[in-house]
C-alpha positions in Angstrom: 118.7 154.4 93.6 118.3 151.0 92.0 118.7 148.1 94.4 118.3 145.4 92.8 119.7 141.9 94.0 120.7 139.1 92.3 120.2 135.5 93.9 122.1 132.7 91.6 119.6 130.0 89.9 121.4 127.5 92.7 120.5 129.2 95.6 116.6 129.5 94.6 116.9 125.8 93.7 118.2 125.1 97.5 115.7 127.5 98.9 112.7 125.6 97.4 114.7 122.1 97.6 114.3 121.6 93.8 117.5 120.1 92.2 118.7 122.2 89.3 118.3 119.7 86.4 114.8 119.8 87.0 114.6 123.9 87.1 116.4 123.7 83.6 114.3 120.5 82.1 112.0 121.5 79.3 110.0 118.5 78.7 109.4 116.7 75.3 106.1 117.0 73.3 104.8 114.3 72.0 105.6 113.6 68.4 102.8 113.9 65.7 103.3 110.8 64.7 102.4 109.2 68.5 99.8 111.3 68.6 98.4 109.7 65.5 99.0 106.4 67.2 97.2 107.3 70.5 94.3 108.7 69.0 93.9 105.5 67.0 94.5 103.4 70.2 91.9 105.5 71.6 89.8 104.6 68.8 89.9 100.8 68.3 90.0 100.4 72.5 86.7 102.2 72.4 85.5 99.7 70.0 86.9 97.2 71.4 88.2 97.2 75.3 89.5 93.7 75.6 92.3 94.3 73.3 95.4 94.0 75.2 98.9 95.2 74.1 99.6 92.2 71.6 96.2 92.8 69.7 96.7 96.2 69.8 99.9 96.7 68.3 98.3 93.7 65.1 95.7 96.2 64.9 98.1 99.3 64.3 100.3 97.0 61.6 97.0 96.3 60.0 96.4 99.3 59.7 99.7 99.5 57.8 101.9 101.5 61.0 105.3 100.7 62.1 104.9 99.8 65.6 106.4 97.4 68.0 105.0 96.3 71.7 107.2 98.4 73.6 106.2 101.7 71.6 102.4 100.5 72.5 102.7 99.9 76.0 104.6 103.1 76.7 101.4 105.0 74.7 98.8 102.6 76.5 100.2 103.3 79.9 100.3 107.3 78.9 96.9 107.0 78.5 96.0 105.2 81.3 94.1 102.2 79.4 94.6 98.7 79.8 92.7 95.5 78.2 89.3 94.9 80.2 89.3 91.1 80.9 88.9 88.5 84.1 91.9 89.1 85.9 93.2 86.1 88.4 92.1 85.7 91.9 89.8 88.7 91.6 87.3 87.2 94.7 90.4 86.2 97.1 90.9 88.6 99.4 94.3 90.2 100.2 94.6 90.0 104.4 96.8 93.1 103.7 94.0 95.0 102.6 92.1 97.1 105.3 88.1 96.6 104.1 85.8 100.0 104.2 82.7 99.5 105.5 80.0 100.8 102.8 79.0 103.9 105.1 75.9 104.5 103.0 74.3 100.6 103.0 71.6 101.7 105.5 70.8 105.0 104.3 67.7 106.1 102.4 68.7 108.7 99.7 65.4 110.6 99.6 66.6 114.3 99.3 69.1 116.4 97.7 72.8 117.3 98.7 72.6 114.3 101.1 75.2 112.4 99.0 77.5 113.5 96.4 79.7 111.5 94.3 82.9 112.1 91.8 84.0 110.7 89.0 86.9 111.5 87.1 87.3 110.6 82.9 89.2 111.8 80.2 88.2 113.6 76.6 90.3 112.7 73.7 91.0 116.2 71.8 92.4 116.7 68.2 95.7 117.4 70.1 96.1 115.4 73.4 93.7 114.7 76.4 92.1 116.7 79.1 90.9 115.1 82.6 87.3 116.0 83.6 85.9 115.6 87.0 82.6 116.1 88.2 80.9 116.0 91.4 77.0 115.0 91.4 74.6 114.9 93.7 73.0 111.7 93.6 69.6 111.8 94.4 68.8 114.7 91.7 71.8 113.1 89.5 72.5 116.5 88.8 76.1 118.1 88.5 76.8 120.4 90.8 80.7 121.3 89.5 83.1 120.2 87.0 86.5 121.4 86.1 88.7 120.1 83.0 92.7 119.6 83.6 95.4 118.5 81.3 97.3 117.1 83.9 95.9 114.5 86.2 97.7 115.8 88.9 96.7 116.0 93.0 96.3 119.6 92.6 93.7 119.1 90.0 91.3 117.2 92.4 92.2 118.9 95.3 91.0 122.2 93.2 87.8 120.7 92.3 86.7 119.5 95.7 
């Protein structure tokens, strides 16, 4: 005897409180042709970090693409970069702003796994990105785990820690 029961697609999508537009989305590659663009953004802002938007999309015309400002900023924010240059107001303090203490000013690092550290990058592939994160320990500056993503996601630091 088969019992086998059916629940609708709706019914899941209220049980886990997902709305059903985003059960049924399939999202959009990027196109080739962005690709292209990204990995030459990646390219000339490694050469060059202080180029901002404007210089970057003169770059990419020079280079004989058809690209306008907006198309660059959407890929620049996709990949996370921005131009490296003296921002306004950078000493003035926000009152907003809780301050940290620096919790390891007094301590003497003599020893390993008495302080670790992460840092998180990415790696520019032949198609797309993937995040790495490694933790080190600091006094031996060796790595004790890494773990690759290509998402940059909570889950994917949360897994690594």
């Amino acid at each position: 005897m088969n019992l086998s029961f059916s629940i609708p697609i709706s019914r899941q999508c209220e049980l886990l409180g997902l709305n059903r537009s985003t059960f049924y989305y399939n999202p959009i590659p990027l196109s080739p042709y962005n690709q292209l663009l990204m990995n030459l953004i990646d390219e000339q802002y490694t050469k060059t970090p202080f180029y901002g938007i404007p210089r970057m999309t003169a770059f990419l015309k020079r280079e004989g693409y058809s690209v306008n400002h907006k198309r660059v900023e959407r890929l620049m924010n996709i990949m996370g970069i921005q131009a490296i240059y003296p921002k306004r107001n950078l000493s003035r303090i926000n009152p907003q702003n809780r301050i940290y203490p620096y919790l390891l000013k007094d301590l003497a690092i003599n020893k390993p796994n008495q302080v670790w550290a992460s840092d998180i990058t990415y790696i520019r592939l032949k198609r797309g990105f993937i995040y790495l994160i490694a933790i080190m320990d600091w006094f031996s500056r060796f790595v004790l785990f890494h773990f690759t993503s290509i998402t940059l996601d909570n889950e994917f630091c949360i897994r690594a820690f």
